[in-house]
PDB file of N, CA, C and O in Angstrom:
ATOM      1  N   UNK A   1       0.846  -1.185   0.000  1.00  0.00           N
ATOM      2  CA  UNK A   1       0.000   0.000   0.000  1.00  0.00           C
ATOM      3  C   UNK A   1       0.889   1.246   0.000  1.00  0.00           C
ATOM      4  O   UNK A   1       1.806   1.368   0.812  1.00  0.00           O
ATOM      5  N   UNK A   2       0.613   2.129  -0.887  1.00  0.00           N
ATOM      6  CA  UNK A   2       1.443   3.466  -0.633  1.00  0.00           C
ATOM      7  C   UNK A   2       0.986   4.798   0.158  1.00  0.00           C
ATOM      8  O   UNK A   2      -0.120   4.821   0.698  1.00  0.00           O
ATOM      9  N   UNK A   3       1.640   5.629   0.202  1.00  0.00           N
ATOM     10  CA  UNK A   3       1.428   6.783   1.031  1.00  0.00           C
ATOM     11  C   UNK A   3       0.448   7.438   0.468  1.00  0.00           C
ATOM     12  O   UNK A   3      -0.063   7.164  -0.618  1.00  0.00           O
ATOM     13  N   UNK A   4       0.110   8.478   1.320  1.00  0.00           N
ATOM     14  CA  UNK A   4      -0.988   9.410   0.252  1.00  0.00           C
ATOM     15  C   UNK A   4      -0.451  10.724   1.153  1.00  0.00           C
ATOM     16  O   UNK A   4      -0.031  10.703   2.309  1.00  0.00           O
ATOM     17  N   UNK A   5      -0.606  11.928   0.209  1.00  0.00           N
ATOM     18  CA  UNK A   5      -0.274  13.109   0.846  1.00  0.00           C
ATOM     19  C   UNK A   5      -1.500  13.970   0.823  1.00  0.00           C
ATOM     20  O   UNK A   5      -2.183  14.087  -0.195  1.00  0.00           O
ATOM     21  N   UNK A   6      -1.758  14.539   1.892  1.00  0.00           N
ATOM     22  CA  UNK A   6      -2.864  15.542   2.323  1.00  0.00           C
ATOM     23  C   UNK A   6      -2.609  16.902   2.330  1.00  0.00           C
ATOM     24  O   UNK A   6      -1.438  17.264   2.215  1.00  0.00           O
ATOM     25  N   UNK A   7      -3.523  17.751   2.447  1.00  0.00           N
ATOM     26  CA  UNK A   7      -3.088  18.844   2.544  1.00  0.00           C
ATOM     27  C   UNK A   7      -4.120  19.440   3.510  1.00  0.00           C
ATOM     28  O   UNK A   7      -5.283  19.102   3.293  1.00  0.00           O
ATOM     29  N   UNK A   8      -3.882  20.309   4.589  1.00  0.00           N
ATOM     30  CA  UNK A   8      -4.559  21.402   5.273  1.00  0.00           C
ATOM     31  C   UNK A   8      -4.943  22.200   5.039  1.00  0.00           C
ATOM     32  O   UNK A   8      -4.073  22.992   4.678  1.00  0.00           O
ATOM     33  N   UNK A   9      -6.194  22.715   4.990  1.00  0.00           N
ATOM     34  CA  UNK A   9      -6.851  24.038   4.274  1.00  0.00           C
ATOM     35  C   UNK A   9      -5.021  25.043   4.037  1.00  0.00           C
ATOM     36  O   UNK A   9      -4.459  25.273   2.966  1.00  0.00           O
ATOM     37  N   UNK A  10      -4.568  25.400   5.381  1.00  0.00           N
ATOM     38  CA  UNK A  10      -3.854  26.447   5.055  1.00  0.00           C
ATOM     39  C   UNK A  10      -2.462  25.844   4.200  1.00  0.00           C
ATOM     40  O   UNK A  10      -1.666  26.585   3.623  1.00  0.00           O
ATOM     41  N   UNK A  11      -2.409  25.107   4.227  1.00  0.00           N
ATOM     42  CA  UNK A  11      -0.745  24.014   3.660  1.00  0.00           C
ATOM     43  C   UNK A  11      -1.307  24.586   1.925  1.00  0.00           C
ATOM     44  O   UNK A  11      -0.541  25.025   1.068  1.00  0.00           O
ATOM     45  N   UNK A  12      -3.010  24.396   1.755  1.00  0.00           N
ATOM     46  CA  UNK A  12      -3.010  24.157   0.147  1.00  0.00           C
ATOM     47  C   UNK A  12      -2.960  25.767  -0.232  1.00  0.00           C
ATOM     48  O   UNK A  12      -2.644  26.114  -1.370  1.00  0.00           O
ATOM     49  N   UNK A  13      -3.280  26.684   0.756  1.00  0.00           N
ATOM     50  CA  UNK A  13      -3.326  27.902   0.476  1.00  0.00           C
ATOM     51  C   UNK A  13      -2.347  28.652  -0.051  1.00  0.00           C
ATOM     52  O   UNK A  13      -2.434  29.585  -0.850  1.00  0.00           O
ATOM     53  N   UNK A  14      -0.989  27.955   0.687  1.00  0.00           N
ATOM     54  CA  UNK A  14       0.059  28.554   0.887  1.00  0.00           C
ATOM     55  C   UNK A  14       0.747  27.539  -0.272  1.00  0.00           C
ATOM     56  O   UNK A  14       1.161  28.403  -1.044  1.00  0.00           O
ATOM     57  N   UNK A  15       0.974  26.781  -0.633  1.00  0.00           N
ATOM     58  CA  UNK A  15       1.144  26.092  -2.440  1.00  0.00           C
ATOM     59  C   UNK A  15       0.490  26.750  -3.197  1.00  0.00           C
ATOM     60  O   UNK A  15       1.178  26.952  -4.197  1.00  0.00           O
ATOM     61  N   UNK A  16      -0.841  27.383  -3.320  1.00  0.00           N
ATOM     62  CA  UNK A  16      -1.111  27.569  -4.829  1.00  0.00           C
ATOM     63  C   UNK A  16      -0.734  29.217  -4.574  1.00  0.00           C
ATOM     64  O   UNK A  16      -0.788  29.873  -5.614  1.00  0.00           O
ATOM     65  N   UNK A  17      -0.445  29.809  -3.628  1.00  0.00           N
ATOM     66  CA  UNK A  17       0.315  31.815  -3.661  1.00  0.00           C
ATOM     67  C   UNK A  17       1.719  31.632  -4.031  1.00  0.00           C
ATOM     68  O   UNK A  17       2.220  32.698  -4.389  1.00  0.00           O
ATOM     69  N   UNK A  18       2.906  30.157  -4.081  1.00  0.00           N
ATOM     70  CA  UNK A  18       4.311  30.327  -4.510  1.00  0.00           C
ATOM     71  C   UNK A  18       4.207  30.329  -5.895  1.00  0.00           C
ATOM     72  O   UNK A  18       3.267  30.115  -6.659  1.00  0.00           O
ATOM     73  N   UNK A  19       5.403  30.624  -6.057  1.00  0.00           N
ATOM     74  CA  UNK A  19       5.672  31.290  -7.513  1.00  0.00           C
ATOM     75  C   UNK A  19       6.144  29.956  -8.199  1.00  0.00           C
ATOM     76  O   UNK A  19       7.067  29.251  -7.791  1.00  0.00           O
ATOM     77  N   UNK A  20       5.250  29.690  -9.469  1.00  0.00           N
ATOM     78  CA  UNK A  20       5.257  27.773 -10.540  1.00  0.00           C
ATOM     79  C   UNK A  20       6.720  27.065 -10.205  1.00  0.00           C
ATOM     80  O   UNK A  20       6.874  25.931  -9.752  1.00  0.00           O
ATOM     81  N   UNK A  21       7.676  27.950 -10.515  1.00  0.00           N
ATOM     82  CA  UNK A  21       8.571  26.951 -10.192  1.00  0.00           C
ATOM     83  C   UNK A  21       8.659  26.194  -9.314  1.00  0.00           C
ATOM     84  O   UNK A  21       8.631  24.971  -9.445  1.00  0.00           O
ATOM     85  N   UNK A  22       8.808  26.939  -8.040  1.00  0.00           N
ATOM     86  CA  UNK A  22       8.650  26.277  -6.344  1.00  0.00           C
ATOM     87  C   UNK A  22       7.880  25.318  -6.157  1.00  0.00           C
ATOM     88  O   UNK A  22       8.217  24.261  -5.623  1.00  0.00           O
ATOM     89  N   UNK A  23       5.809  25.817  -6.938  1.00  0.00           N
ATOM     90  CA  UNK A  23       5.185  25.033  -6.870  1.00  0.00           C
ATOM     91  C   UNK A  23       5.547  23.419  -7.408  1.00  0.00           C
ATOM     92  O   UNK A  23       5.282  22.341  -6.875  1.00  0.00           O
ATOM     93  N   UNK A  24       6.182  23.699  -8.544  1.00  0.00           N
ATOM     94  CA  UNK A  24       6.368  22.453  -9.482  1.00  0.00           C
ATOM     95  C   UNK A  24       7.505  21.522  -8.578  1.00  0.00           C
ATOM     96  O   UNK A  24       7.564  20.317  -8.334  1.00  0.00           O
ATOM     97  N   UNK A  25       8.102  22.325  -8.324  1.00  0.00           N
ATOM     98  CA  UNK A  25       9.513  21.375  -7.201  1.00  0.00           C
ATOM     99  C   UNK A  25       8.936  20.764  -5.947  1.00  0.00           C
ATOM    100  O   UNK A  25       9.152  19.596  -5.623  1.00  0.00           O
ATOM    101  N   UNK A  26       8.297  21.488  -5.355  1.00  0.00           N
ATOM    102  CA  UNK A  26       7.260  20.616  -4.228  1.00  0.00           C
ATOM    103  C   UNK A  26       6.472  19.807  -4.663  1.00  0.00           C
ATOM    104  O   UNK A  26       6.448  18.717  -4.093  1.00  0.00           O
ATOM    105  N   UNK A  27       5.855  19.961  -5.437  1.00  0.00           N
ATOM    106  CA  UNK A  27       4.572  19.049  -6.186  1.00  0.00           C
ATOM    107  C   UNK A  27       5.746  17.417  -6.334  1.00  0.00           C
ATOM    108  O   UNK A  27       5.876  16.465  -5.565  1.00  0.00           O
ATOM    109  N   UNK A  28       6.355  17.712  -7.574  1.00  0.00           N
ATOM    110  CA  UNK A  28       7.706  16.588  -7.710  1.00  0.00           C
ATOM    111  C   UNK A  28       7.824  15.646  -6.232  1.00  0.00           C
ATOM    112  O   UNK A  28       7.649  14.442  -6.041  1.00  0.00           O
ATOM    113  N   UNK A  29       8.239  16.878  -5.209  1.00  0.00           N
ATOM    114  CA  UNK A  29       8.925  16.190  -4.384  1.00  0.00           C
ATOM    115  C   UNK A  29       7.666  15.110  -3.183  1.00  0.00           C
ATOM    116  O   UNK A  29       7.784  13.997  -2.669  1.00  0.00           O
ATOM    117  N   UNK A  30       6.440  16.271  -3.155  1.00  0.00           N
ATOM    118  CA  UNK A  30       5.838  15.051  -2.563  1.00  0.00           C
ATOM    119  C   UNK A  30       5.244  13.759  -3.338  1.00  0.00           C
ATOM    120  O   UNK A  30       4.760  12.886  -2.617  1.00  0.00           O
ATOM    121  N   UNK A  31       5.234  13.551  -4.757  1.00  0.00           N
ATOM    122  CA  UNK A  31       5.291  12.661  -5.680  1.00  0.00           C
ATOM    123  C   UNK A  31       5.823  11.533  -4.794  1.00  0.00           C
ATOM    124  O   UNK A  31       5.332  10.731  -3.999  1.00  0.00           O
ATOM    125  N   UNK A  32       6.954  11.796  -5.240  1.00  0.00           N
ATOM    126  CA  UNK A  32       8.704  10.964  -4.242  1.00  0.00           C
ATOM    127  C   UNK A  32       8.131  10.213  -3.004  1.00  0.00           C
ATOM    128  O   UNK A  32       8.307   9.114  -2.478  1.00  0.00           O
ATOM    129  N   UNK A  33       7.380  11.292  -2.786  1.00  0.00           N
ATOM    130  CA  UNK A  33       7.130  10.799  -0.765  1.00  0.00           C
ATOM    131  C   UNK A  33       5.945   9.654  -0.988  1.00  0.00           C
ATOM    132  O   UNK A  33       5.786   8.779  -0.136  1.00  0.00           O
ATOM    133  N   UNK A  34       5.242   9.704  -2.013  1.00  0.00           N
ATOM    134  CA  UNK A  34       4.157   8.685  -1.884  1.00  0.00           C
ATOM    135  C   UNK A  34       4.669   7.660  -2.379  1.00  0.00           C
ATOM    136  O   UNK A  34       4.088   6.649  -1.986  1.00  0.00           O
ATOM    137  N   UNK A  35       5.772   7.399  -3.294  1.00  0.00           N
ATOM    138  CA  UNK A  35       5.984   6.528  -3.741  1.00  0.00           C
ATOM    139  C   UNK A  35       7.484   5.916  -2.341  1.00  0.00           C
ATOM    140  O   UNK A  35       8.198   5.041  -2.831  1.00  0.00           O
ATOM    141  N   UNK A  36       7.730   6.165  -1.418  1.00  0.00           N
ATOM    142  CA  UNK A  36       8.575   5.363  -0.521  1.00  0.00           C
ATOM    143  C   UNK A  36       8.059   4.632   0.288  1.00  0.00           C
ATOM    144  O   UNK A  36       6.843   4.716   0.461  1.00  0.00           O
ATOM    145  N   UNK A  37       8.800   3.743   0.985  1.00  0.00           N
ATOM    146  CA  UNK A  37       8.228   3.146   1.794  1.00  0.00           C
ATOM    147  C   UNK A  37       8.148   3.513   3.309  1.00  0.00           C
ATOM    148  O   UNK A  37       7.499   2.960   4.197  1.00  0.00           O
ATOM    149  N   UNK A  38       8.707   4.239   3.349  1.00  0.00           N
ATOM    150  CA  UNK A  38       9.542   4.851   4.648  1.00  0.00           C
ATOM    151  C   UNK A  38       9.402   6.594   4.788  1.00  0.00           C
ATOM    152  O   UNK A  38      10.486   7.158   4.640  1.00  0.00           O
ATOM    153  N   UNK A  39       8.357   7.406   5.023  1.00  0.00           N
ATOM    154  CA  UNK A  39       8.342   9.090   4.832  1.00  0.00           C
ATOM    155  C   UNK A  39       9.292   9.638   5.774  1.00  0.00           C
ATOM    156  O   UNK A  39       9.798  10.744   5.584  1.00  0.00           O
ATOM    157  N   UNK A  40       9.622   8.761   7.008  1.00  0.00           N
ATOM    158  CA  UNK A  40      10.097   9.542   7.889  1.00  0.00           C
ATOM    159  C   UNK A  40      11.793   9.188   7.428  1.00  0.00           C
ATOM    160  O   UNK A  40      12.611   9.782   8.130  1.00  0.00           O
ATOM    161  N   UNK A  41      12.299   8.408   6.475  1.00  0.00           N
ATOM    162  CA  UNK A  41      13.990   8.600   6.096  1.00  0.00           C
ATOM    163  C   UNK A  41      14.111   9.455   5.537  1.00  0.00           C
ATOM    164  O   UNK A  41      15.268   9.873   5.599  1.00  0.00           O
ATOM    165  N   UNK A  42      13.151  10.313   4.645  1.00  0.00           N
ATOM    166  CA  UNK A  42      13.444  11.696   3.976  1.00  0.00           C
ATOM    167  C   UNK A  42      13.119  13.129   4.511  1.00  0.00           C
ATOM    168  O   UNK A  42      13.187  14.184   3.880  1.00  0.00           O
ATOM    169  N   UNK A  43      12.674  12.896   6.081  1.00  0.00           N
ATOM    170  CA  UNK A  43      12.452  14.158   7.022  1.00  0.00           C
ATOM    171  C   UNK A  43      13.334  13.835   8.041  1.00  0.00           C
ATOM    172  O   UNK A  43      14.072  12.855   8.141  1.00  0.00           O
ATOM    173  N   UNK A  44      13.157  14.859   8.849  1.00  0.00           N
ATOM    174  CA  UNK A  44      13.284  14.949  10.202  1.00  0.00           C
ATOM    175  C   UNK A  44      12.330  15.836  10.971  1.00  0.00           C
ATOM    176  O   UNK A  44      11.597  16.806  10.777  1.00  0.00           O
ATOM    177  N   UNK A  45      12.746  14.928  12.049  1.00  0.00           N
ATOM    178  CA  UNK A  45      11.137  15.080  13.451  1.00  0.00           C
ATOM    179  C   UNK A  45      11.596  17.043  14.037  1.00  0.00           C
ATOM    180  O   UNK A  45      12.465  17.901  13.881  1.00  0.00           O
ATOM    181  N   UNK A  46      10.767  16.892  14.481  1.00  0.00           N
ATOM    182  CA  UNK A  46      10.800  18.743  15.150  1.00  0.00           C
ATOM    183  C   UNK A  46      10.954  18.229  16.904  1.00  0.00           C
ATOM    184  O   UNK A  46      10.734  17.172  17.496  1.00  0.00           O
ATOM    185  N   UNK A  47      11.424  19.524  17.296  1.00  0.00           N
ATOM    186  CA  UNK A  47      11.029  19.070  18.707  1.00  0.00           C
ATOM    187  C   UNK A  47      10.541  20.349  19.325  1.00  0.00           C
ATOM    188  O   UNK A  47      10.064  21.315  18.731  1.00  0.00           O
ATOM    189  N   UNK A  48      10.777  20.170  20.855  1.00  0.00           N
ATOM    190  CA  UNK A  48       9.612  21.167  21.144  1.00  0.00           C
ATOM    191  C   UNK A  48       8.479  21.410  21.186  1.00  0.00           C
ATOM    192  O   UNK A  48       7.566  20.590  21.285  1.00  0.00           O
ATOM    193  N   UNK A  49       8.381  22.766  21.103  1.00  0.00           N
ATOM    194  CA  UNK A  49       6.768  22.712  20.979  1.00  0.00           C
ATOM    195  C   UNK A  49       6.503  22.555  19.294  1.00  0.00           C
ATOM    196  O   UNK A  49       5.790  23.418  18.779  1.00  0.00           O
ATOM    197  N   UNK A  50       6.866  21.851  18.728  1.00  0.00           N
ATOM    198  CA  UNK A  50       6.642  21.351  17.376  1.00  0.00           C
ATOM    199  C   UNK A  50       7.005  19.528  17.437  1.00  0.00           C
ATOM    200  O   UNK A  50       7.161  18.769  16.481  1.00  0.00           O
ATOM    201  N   UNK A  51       7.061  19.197  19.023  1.00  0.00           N
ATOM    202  CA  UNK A  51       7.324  17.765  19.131  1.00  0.00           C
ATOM    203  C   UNK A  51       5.893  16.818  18.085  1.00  0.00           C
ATOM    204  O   UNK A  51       4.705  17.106  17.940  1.00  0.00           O
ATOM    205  N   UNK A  52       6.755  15.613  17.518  1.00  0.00           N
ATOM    206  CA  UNK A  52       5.744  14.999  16.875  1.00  0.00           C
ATOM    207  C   UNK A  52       4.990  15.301  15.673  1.00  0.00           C
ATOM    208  O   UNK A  52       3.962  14.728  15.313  1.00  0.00           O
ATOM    209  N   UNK A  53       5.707  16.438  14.967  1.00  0.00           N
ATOM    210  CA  UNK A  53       5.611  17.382  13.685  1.00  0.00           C
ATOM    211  C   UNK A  53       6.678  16.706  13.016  1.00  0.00           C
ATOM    212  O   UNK A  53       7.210  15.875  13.751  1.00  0.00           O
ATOM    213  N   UNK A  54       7.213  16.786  11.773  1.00  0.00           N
ATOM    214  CA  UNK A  54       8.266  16.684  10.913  1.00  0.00           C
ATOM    215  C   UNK A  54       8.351  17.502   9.773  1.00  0.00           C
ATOM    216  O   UNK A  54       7.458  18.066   9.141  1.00  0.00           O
ATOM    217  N   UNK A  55       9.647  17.473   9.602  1.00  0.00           N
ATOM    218  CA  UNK A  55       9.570  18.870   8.506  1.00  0.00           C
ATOM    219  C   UNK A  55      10.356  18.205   7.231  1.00  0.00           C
ATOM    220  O   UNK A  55      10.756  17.063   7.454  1.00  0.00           O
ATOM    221  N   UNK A  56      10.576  18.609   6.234  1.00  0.00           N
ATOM    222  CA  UNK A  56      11.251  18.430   4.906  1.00  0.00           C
ATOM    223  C   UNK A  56      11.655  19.202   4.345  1.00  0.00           C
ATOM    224  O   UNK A  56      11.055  20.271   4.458  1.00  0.00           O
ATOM    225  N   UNK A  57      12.580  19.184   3.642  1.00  0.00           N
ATOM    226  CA  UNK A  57      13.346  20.601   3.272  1.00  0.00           C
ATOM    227  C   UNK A  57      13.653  20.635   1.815  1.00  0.00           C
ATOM    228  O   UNK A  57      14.535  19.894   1.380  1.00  0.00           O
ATOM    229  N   UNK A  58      12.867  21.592   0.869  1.00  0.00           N
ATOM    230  CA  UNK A  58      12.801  21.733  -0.213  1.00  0.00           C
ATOM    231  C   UNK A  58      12.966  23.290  -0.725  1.00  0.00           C
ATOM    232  O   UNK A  58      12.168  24.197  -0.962  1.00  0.00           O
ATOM    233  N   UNK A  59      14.421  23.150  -0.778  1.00  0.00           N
ATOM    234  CA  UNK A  59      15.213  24.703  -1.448  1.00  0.00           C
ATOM    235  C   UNK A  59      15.202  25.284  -0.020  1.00  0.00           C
ATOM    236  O   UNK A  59      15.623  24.757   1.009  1.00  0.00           O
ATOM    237  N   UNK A  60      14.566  26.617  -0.208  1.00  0.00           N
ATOM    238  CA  UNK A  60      14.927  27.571   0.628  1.00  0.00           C
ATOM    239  C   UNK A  60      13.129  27.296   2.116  1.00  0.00           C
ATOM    240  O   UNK A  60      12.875  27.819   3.200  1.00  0.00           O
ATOM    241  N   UNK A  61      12.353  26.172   1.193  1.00  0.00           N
ATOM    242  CA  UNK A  61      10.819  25.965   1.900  1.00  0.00           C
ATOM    243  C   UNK A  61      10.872  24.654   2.908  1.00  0.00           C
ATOM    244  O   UNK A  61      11.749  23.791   2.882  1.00  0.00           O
ATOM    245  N   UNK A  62      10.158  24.683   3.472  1.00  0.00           N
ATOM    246  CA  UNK A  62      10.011  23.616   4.709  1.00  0.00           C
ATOM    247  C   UNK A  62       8.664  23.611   4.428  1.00  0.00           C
ATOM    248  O   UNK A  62       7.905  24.531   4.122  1.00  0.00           O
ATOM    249  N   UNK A  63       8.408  21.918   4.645  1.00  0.00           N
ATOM    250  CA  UNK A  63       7.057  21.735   4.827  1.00  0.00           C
ATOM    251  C   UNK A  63       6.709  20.703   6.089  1.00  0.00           C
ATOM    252  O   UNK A  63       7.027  19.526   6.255  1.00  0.00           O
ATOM    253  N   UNK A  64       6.035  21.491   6.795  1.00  0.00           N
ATOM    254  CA  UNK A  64       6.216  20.870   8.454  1.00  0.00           C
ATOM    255  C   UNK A  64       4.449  19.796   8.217  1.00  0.00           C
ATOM    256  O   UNK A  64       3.340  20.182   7.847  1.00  0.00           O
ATOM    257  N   UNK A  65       4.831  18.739   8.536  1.00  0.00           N
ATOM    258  CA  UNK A  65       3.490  17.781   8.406  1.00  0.00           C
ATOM    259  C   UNK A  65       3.674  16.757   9.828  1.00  0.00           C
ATOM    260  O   UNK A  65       4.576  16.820  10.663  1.00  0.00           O
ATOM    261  N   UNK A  66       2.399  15.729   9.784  1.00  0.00           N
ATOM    262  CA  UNK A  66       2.197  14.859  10.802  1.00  0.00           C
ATOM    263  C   UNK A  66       1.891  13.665   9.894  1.00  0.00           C
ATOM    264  O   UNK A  66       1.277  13.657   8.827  1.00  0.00           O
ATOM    265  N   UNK A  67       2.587  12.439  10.715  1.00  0.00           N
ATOM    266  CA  UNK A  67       2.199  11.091   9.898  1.00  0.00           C
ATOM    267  C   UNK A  67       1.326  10.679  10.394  1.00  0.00           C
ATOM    268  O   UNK A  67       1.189  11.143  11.526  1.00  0.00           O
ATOM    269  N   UNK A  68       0.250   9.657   9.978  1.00  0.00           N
ATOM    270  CA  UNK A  68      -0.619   9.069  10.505  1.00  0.00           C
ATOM    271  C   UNK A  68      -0.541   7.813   9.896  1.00  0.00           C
ATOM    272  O   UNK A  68      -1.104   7.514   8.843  1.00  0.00           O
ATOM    273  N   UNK A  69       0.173   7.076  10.580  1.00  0.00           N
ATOM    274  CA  UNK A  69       0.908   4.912  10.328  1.00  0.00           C
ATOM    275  C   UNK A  69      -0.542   4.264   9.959  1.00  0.00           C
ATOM    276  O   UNK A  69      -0.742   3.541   8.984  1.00  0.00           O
ATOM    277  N   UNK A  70      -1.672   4.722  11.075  1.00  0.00           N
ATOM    278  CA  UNK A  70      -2.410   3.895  10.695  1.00  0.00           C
ATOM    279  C   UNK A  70      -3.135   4.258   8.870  1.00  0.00           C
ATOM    280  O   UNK A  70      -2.865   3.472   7.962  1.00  0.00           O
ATOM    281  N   UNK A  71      -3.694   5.050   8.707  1.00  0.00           N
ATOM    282  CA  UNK A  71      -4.160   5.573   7.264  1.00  0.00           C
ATOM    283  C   UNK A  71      -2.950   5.081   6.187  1.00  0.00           C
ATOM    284  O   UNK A  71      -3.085   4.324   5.225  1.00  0.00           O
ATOM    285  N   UNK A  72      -1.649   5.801   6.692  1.00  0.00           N
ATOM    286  CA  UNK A  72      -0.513   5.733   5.332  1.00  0.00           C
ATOM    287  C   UNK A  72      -0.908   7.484   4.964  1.00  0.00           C
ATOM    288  O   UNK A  72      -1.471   7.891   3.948  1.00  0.00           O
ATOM    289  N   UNK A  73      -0.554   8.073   5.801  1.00  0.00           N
ATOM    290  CA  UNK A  73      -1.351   9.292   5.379  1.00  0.00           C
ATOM    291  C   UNK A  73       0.078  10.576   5.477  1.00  0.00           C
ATOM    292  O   UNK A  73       0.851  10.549   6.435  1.00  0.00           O
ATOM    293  N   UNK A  74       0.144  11.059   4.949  1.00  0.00           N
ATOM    294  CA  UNK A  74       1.151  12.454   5.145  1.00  0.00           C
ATOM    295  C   UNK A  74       0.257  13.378   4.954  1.00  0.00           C
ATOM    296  O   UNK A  74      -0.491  13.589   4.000  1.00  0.00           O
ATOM    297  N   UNK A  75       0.479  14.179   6.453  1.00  0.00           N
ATOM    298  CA  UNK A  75      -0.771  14.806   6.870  1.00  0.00           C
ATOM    299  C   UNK A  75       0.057  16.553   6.443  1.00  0.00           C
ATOM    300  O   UNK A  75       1.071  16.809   7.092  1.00  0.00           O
ATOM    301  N   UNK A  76      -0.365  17.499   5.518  1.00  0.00           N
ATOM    302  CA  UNK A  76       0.824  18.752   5.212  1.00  0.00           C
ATOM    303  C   UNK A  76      -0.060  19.730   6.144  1.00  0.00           C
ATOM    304  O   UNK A  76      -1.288  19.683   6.210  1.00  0.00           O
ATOM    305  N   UNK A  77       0.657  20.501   6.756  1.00  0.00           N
ATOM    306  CA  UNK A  77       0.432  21.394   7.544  1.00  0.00           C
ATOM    307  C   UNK A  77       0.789  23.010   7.381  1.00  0.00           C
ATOM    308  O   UNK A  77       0.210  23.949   7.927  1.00  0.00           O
ATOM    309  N   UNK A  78       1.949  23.051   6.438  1.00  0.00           N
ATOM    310  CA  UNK A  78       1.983  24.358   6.196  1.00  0.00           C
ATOM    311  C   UNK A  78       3.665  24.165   5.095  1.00  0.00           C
ATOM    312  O   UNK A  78       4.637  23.599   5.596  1.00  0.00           O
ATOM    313  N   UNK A  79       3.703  24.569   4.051  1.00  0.00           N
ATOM    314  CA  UNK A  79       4.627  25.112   3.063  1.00  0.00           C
ATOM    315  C   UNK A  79       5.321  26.662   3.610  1.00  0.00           C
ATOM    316  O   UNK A  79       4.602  27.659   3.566  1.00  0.00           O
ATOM    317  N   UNK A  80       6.319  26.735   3.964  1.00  0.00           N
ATOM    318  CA  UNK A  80       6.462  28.230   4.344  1.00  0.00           C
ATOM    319  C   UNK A  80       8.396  28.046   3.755  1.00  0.00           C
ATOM    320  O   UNK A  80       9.151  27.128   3.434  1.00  0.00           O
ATOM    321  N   UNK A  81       8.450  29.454   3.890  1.00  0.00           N
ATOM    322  CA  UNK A  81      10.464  29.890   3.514  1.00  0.00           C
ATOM    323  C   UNK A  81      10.489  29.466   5.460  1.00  0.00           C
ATOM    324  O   UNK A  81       9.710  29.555   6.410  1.00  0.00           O
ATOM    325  N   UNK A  82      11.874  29.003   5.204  1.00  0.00           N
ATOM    326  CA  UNK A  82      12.588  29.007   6.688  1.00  0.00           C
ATOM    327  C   UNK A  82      12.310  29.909   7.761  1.00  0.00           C
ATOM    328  O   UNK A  82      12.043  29.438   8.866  1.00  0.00           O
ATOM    329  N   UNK A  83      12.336  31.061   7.592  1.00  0.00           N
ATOM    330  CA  UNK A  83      12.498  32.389   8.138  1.00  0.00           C
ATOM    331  C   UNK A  83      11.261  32.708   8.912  1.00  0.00           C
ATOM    332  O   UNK A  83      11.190  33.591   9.767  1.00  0.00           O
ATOM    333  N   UNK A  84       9.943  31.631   8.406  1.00  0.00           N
ATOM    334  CA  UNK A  84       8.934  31.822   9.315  1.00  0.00           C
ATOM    335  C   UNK A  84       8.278  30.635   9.166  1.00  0.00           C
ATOM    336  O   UNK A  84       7.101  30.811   9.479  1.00  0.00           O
ATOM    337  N   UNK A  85       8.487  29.520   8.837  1.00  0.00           N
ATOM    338  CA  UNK A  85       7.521  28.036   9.073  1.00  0.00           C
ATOM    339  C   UNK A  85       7.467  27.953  10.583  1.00  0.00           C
ATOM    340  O   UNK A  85       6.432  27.432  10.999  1.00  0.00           O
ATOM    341  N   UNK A  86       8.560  28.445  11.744  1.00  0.00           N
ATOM    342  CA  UNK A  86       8.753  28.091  12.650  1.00  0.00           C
ATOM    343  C   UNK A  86       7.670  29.001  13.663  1.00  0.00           C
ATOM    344  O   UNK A  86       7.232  28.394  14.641  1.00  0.00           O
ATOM    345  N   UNK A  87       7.456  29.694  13.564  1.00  0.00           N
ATOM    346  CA  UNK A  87       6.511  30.580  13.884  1.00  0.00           C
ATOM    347  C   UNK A  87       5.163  30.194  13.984  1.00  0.00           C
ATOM    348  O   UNK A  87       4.454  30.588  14.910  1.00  0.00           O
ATOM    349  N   UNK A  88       4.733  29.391  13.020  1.00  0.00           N
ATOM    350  CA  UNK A  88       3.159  28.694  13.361  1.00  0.00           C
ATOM    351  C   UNK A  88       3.186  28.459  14.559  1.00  0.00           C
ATOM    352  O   UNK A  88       4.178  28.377  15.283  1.00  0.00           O
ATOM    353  N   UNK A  89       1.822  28.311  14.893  1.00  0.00           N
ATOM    354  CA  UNK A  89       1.713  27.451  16.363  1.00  0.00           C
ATOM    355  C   UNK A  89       0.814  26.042  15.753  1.00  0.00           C
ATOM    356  O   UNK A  89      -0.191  25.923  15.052  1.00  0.00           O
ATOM    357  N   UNK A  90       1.637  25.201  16.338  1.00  0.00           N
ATOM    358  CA  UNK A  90       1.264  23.973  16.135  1.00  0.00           C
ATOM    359  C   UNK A  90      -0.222  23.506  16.440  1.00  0.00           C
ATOM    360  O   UNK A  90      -0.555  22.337  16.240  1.00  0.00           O
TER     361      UNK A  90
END
């Protein structure tokens, strides 16, 4: 069974305002993610008060999400530049 990637009202908001290229390189990259077997060898976990979040790092963007083992689900939570993904409140 493979992964499936989701998106959060605000995760899809914030993909369709970047500029095509970016879009097209993220799009690609969560492609990638549905087709592994394993989502969490191509992230890393957050900690803190972002414990149990994971993020991925695509160019200069982070996309901070939650897995859900049982579904097979990559849950996206927000697309942002570095400089402020961290800033959400979880």
């Amino acid at each position: 069974m493979a992964w499936q990637t989701k998106f959060e009202s605000q995760a899809e908001k914030e993909l369709s305002s970047l500029d095509n290229s970016v879009k097209i390189r993220i799009l690609k990259y969560l492609r990638k993610l549905e087709g592994c077997e394993d989502p969490r060898t191509l992230g890393k976990p957050l900690t803190e008060n972002f414990y149990g979040y994971w993020r991925y790092r695509v160019g200069n963007y982070r996309i901070v999400f939650r897995i859900c083992d049982t579904e097979l689900v990559i849950l996206l939570l927000a697309i942002r530049k570095r400089d402020v993904v961290y800033k959400i409140k979880p």
